[in-house]
Structures are given as C-alpha cells and as structure tokens.
Backbone as XML, in Angstrom:
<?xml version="1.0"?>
<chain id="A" units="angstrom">
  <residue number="1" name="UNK">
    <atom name="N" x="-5.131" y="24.912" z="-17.814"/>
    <atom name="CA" x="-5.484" y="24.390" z="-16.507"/>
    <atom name="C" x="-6.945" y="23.961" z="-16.501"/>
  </residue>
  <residue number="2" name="UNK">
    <atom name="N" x="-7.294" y="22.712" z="-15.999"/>
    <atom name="CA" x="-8.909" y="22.294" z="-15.657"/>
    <atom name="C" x="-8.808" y="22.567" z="-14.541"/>
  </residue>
  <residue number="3" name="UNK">
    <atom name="N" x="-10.363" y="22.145" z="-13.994"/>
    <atom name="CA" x="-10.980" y="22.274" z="-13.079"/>
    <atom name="C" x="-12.123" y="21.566" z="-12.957"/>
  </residue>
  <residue number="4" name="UNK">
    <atom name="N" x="-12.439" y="21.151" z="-11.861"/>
    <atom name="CA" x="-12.984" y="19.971" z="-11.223"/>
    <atom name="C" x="-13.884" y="20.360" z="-10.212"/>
  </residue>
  <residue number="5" name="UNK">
    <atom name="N" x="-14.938" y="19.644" z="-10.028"/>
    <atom name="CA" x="-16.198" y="20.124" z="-8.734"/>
    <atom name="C" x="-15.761" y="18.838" z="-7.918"/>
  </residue>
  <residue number="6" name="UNK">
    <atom name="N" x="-15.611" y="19.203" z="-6.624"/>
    <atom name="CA" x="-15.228" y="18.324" z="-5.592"/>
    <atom name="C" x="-16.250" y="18.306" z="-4.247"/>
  </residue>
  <residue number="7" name="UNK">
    <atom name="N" x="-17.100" y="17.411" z="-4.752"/>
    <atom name="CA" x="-18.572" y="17.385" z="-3.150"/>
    <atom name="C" x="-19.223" y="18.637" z="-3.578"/>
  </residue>
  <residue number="8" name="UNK">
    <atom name="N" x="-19.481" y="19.281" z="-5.093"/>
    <atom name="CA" x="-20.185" y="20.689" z="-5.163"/>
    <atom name="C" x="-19.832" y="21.974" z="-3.972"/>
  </residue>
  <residue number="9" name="UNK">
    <atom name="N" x="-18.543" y="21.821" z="-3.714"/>
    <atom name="CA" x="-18.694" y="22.663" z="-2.775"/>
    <atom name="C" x="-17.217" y="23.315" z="-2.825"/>
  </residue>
  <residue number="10" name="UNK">
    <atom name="N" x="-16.161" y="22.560" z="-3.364"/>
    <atom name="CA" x="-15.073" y="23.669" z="-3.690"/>
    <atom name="C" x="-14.697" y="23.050" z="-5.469"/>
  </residue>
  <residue number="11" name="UNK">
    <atom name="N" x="-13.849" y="23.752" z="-6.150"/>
    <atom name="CA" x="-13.365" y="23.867" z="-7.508"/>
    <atom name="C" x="-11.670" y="23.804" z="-7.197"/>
  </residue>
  <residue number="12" name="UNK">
    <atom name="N" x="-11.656" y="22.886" z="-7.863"/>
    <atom name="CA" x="-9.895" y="22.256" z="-7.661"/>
    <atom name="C" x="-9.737" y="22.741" z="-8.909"/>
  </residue>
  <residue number="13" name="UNK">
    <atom name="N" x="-8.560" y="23.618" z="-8.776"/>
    <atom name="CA" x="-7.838" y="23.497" z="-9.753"/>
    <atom name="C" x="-6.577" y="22.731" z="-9.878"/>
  </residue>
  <residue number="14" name="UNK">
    <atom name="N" x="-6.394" y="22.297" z="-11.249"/>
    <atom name="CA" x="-5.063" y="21.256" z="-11.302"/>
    <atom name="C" x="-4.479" y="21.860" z="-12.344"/>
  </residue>
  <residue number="15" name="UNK">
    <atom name="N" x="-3.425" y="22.389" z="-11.966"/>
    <atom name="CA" x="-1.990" y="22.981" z="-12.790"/>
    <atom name="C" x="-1.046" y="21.572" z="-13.750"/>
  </residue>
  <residue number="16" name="UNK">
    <atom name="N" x="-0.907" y="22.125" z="-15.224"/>
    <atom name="CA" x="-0.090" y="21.540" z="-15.768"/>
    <atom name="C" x="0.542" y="20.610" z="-15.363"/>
  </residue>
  <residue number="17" name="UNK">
    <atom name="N" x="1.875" y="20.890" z="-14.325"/>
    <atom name="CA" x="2.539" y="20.685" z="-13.612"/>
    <atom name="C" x="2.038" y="19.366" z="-13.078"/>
  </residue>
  <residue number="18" name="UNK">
    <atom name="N" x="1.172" y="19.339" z="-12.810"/>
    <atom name="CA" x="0.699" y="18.244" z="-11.636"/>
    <atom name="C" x="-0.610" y="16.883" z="-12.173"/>
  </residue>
  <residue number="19" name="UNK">
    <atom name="N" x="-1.114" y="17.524" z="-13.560"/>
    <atom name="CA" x="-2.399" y="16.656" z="-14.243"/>
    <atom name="C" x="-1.968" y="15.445" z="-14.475"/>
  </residue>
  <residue number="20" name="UNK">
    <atom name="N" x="-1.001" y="14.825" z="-14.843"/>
    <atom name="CA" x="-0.258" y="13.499" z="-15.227"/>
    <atom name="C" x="-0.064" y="13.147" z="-14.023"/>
  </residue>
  <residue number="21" name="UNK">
    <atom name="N" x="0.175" y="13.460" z="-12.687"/>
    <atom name="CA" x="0.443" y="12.593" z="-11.545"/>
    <atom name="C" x="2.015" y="12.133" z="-11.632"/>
  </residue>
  <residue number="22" name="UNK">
    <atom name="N" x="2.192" y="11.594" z="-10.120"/>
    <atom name="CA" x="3.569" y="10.586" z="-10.202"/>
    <atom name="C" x="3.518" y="9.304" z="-9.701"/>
  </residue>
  <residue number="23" name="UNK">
    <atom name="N" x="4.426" y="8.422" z="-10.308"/>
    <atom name="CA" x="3.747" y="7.201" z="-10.116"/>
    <atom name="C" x="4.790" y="6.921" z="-8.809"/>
  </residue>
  <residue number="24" name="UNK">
    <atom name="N" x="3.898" y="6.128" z="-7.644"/>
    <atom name="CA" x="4.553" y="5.619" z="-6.567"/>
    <atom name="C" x="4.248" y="4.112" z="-6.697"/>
  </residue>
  <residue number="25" name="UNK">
    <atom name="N" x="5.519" y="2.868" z="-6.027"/>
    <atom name="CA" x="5.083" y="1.807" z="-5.553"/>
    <atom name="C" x="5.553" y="1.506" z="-4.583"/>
  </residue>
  <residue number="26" name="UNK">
    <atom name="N" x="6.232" y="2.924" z="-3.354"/>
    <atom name="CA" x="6.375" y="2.872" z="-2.677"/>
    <atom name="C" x="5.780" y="4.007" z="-1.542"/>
  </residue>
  <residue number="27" name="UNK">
    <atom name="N" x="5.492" y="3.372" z="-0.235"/>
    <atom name="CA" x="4.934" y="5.025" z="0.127"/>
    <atom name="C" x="5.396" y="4.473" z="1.813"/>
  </residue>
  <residue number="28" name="UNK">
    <atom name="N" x="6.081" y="5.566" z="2.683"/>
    <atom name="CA" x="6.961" y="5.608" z="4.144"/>
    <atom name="C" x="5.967" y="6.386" z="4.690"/>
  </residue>
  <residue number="29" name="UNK">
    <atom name="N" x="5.085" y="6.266" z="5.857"/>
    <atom name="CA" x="4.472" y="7.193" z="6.844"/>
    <atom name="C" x="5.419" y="7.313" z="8.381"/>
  </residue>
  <residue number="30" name="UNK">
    <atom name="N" x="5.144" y="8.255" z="8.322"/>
    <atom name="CA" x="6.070" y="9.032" z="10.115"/>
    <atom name="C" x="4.927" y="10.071" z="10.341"/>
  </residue>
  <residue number="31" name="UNK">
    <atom name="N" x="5.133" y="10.338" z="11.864"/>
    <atom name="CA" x="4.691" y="10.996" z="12.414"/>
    <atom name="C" x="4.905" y="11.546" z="13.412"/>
  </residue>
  <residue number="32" name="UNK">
    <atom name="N" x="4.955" y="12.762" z="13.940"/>
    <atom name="CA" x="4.955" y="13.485" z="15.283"/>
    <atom name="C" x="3.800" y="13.909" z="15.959"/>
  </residue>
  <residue number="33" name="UNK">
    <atom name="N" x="3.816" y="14.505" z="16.868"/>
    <atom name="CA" x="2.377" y="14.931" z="17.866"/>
    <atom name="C" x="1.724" y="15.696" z="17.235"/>
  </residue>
  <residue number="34" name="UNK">
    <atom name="N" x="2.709" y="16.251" z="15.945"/>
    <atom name="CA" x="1.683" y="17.443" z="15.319"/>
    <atom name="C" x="1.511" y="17.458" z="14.096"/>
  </residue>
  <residue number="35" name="UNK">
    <atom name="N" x="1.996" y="15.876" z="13.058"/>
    <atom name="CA" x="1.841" y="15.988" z="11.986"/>
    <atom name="C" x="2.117" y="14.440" z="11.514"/>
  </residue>
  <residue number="36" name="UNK">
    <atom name="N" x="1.605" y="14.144" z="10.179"/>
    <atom name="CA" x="1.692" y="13.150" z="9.762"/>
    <atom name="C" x="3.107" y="13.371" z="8.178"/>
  </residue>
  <residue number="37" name="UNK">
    <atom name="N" x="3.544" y="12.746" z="8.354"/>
    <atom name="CA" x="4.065" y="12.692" z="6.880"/>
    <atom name="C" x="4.463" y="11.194" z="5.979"/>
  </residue>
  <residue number="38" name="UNK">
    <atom name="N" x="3.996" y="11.826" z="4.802"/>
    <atom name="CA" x="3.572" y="10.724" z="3.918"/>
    <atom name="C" x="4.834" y="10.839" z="2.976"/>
  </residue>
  <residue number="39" name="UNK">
    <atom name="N" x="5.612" y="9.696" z="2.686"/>
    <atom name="CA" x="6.578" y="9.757" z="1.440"/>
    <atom name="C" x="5.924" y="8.775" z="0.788"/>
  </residue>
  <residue number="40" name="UNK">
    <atom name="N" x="5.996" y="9.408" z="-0.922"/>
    <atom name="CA" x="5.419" y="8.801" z="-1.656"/>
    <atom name="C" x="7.045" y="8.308" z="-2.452"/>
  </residue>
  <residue number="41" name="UNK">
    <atom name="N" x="7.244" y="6.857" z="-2.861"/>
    <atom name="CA" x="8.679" y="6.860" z="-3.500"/>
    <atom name="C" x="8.476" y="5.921" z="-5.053"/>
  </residue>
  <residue number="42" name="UNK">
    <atom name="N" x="9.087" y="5.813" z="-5.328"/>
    <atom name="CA" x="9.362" y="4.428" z="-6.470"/>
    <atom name="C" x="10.621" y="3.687" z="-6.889"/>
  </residue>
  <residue number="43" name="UNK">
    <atom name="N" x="10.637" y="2.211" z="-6.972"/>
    <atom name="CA" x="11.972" y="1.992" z="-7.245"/>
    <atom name="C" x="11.321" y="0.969" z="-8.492"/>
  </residue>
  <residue number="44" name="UNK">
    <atom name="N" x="12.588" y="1.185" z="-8.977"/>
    <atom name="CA" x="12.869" y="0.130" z="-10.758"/>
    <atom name="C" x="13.743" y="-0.544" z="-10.616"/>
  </residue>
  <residue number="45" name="UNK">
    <atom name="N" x="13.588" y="-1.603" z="-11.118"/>
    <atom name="CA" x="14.410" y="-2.827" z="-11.649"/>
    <atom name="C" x="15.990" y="-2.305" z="-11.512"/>
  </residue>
  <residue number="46" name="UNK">
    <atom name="N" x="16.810" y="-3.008" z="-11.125"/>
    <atom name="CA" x="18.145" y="-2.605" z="-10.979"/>
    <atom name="C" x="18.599" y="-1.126" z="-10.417"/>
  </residue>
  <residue number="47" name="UNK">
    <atom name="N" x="18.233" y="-0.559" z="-9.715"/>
    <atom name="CA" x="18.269" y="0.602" z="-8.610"/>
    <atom name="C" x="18.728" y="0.039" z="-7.189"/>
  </residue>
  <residue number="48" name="UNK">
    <atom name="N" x="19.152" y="0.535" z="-6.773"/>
    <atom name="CA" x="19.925" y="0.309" z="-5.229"/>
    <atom name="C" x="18.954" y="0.439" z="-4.433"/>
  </residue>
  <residue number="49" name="UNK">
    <atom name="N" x="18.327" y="1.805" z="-4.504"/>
    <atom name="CA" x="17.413" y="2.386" z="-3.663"/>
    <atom name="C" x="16.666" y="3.134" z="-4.269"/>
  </residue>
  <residue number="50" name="UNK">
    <atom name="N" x="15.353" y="3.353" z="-3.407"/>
    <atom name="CA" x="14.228" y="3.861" z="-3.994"/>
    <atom name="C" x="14.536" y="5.411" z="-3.768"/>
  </residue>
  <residue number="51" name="UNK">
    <atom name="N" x="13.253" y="6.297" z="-4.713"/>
    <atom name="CA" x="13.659" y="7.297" z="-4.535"/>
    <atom name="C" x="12.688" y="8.337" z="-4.516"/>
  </residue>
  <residue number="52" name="UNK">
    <atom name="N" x="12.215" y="9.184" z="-3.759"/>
    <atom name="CA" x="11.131" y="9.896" z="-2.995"/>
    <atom name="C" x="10.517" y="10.577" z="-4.099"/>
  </residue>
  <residue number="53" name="UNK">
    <atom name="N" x="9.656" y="10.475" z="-5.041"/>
    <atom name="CA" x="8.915" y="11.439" z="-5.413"/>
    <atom name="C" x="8.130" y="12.763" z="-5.062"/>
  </residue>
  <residue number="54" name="UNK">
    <atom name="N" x="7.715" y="12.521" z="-3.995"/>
    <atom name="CA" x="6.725" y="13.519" z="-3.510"/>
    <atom name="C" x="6.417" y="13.287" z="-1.774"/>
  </residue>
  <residue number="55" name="UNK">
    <atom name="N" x="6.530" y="13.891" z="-1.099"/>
    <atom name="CA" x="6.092" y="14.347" z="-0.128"/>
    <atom name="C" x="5.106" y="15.057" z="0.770"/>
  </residue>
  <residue number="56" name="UNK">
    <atom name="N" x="3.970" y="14.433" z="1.299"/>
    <atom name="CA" x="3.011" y="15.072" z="1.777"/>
    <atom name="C" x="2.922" y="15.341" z="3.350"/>
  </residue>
  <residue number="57" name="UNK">
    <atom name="N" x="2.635" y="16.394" z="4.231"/>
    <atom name="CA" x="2.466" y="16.826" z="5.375"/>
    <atom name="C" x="1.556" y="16.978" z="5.593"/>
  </residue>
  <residue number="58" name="UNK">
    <atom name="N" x="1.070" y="16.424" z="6.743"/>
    <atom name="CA" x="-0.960" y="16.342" z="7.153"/>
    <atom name="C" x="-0.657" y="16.534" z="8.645"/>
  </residue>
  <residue number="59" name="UNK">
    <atom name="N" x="-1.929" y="17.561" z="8.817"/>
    <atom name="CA" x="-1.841" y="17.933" z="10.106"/>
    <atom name="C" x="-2.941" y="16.321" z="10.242"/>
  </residue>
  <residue number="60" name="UNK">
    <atom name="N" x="-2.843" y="15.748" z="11.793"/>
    <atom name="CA" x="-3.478" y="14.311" z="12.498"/>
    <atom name="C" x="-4.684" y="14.766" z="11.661"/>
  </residue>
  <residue number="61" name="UNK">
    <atom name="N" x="-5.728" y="15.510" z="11.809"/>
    <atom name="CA" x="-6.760" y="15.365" z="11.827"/>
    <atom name="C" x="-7.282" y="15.078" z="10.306"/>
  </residue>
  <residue number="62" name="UNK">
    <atom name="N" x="-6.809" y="15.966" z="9.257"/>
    <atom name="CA" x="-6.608" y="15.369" z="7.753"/>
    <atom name="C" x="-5.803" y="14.063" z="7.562"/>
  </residue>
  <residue number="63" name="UNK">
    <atom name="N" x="-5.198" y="13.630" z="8.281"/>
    <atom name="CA" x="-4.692" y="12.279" z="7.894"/>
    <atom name="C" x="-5.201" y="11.048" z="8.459"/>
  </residue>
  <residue number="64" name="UNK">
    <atom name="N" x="-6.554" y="11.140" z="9.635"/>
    <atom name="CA" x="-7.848" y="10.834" z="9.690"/>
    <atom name="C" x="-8.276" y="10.987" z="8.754"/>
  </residue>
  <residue number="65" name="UNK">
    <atom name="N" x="-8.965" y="11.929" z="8.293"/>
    <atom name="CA" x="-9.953" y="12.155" z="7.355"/>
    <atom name="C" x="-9.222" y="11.923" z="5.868"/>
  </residue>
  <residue number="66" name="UNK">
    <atom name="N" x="-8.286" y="11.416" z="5.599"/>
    <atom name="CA" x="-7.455" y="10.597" z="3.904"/>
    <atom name="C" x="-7.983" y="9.172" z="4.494"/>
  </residue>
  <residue number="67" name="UNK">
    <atom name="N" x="-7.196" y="8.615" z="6.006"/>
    <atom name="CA" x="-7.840" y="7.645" z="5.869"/>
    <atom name="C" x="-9.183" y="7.175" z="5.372"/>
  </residue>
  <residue number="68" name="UNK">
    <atom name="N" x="-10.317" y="7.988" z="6.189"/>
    <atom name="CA" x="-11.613" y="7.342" z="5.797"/>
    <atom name="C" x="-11.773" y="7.641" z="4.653"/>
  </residue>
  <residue number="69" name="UNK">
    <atom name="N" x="-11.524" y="8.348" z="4.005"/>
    <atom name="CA" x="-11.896" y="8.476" z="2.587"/>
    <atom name="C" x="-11.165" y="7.467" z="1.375"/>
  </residue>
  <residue number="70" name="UNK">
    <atom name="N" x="-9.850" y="7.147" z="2.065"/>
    <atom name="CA" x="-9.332" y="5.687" z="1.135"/>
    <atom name="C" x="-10.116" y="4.628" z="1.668"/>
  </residue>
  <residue number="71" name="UNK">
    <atom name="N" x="-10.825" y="4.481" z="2.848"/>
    <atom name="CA" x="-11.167" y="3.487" z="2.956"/>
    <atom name="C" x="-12.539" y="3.317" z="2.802"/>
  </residue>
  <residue number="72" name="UNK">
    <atom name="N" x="-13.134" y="4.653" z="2.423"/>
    <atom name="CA" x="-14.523" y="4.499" z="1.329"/>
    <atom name="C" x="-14.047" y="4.132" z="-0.229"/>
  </residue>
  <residue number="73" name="UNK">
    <atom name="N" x="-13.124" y="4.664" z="-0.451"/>
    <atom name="CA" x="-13.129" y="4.715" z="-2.005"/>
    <atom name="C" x="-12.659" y="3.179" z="-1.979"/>
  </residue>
  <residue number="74" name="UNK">
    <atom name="N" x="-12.481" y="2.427" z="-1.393"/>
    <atom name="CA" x="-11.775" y="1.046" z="-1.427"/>
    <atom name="C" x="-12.727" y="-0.098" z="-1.553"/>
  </residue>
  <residue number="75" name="UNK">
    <atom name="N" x="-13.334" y="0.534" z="-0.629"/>
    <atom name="CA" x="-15.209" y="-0.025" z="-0.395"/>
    <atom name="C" x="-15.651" y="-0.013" z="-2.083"/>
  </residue>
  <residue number="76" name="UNK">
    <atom name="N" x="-16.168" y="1.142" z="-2.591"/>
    <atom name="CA" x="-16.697" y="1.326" z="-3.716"/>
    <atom name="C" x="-15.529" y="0.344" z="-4.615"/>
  </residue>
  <residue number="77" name="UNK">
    <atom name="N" x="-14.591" y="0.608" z="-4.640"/>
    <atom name="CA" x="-13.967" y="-0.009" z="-6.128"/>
    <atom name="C" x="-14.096" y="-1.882" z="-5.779"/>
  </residue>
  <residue number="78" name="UNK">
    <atom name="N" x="-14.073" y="-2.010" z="-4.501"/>
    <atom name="CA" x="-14.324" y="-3.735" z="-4.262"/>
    <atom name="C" x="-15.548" y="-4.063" z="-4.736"/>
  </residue>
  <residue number="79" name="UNK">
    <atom name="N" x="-16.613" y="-3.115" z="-4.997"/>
    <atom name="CA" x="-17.780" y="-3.215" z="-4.935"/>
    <atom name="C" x="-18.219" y="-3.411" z="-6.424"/>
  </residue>
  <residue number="80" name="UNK">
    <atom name="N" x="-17.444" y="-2.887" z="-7.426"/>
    <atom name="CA" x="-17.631" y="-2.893" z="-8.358"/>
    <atom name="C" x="-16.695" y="-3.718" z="-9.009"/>
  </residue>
  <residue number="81" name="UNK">
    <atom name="N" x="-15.439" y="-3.928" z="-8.720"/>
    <atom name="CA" x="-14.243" y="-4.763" z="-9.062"/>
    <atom name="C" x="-13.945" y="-6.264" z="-8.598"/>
  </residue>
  <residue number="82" name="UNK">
    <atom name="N" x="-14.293" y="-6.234" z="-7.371"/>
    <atom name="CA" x="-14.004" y="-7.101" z="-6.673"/>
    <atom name="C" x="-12.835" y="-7.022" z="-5.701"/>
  </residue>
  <residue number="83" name="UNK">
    <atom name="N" x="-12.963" y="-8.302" z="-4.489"/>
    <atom name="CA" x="-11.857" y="-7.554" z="-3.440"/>
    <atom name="C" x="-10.118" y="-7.534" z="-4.087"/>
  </residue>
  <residue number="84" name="UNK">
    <atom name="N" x="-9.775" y="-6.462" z="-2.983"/>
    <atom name="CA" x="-8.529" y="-6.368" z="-4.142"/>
    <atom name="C" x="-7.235" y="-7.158" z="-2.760"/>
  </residue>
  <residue number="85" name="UNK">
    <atom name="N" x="-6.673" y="-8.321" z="-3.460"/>
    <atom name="CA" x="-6.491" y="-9.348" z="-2.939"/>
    <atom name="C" x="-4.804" y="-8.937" z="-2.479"/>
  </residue>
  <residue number="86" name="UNK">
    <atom name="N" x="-4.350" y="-9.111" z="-1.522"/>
    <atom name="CA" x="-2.550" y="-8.906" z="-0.741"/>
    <atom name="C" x="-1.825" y="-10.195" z="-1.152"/>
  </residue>
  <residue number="87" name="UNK">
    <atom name="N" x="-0.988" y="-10.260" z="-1.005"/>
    <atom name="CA" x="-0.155" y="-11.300" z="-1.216"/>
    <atom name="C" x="0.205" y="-11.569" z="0.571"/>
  </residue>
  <residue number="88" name="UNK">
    <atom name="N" x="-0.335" y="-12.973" z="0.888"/>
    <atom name="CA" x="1.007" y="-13.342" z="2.256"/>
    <atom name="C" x="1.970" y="-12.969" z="2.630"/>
  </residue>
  <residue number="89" name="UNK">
    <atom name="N" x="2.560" y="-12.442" z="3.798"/>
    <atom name="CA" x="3.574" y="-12.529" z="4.177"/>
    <atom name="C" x="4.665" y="-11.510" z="3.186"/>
  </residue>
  <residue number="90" name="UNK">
    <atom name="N" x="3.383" y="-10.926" z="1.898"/>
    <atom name="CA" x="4.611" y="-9.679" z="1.759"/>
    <atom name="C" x="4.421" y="-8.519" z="2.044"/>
  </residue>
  <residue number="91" name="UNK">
    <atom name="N" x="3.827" y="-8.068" z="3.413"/>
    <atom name="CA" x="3.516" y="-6.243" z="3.511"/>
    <atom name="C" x="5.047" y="-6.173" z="3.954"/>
  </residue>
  <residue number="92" name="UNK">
    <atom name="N" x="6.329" y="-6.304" z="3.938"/>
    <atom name="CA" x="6.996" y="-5.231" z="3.541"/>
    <atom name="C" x="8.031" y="-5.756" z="2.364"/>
  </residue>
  <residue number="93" name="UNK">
    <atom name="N" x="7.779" y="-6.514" z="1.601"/>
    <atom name="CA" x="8.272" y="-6.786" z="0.453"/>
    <atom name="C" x="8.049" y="-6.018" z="-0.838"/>
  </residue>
  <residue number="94" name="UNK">
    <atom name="N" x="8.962" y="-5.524" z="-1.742"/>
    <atom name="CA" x="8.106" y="-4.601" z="-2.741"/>
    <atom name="C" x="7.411" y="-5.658" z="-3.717"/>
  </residue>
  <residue number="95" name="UNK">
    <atom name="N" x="6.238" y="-5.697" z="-4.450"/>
    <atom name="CA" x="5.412" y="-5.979" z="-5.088"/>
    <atom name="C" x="6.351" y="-6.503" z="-6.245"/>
  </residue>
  <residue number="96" name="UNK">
    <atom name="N" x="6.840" y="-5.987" z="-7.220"/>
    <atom name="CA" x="7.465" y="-6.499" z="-8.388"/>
    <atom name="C" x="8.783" y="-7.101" z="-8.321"/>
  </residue>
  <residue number="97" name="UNK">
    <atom name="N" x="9.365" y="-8.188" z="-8.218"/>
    <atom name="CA" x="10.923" y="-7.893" z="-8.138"/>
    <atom name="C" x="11.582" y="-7.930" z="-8.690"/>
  </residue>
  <residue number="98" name="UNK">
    <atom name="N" x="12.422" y="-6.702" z="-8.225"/>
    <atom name="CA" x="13.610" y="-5.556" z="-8.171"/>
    <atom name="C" x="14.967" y="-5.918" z="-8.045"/>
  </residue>
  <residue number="99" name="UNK">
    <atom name="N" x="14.736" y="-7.165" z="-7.099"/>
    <atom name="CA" x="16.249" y="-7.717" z="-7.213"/>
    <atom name="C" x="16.947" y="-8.265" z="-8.465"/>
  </residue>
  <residue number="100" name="UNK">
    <atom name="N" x="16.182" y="-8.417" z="-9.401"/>
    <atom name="CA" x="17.010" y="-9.176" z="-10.651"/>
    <atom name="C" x="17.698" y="-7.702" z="-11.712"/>
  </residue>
  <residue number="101" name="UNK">
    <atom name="N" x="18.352" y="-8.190" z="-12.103"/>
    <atom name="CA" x="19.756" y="-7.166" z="-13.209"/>
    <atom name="C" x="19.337" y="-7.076" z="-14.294"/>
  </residue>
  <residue number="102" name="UNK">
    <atom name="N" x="18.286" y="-8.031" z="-14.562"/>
    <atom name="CA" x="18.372" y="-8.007" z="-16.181"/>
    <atom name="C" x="16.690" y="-7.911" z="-16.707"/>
  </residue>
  <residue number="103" name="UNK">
    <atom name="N" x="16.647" y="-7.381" z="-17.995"/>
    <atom name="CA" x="15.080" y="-6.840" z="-18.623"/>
    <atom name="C" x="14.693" y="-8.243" z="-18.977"/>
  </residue>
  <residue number="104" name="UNK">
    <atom name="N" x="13.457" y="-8.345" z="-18.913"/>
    <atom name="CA" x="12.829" y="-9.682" z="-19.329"/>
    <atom name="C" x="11.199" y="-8.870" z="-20.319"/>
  </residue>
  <residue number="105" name="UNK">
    <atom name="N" x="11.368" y="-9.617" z="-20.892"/>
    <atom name="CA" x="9.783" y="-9.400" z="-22.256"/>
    <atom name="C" x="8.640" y="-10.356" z="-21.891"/>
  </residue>
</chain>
C-alpha cells in the first residue's frame, strides 16, 4: 500500500484494490435533498448497454466542493495543455462510436 500527502494535511492511503483506478466514459448524476450521487459507467463497442463501475454518494456540500476543485484542476491543465475542446451538439452522445459491430485497426 502507498501513501500520499494531500494539502500537507491528511495521508491517503490507497489500497491495492483501488491504485490502477477504473476506467469510466460514462458518468449519471442524481440527486435528493440530502445527497448527490455520482455513477461512474463504461460502454464498449458492441454492448447494448453500459455498465456501472463504481458508484459515489456525496453529501450537497462535498459535491460543491468536487465541483470547485474539478473546476480548478481544469483551469490548471488548460493552462498548461491548452483548452480542452467539446464537440457540438454532442453532450449527450457517447464520445467514441459504439454503434458499429465490427473491430476496426
């Protein structure tokens, strides 16, 4: 297991389990009066439907405070990268497409 300094002020630890990450290219937000929830999903090439990797629950006030902090870290990486550019007319289209049957090289 590592461990990580986060703002010098707490020590994350990251379990086996979890150091590789999961990859999403899909992500569903809902919410109630008392909570936010985040589905993180992914779908591949010839799949029907996508399929939930991971699941996060944020009380409102942390899901404020993810926002501003994606939207610092977004700041910084434009800053150094350049802006990171949307496609028209596709926020709810998935990014790669999925509709075709067959592998291409």
């Amino acid at each position: 297991m590592s461990k990580e300094n986060i703002d010098q002020n707490y020590q994350l630890e990251l379990g086996e389990n979890v150091t590789f990450g999961n990859y999403s290219n899909i992500a569903l937000i809902s919410h109630s009066s008392s909570e936010f929830v985040l589905d993180f999903a992914r779908m591949a090439p010839g799949l029907m439907k996508p399929s939930v990797c991971d699941r996060i629950i944020l009380a409102p006030e942390h899901a404020k405070r993810l926002l501003l902090a994606l939207q610092d870290n977004i700041a910084k990486y434009e800053h150094v990268y350049g802006q990171i550019q949307l496609a028209k007319n596709q926020s709810s289209k998935p990014i790669a497409p999925f509709d075709i049957n067959k592998g291409e090289a």
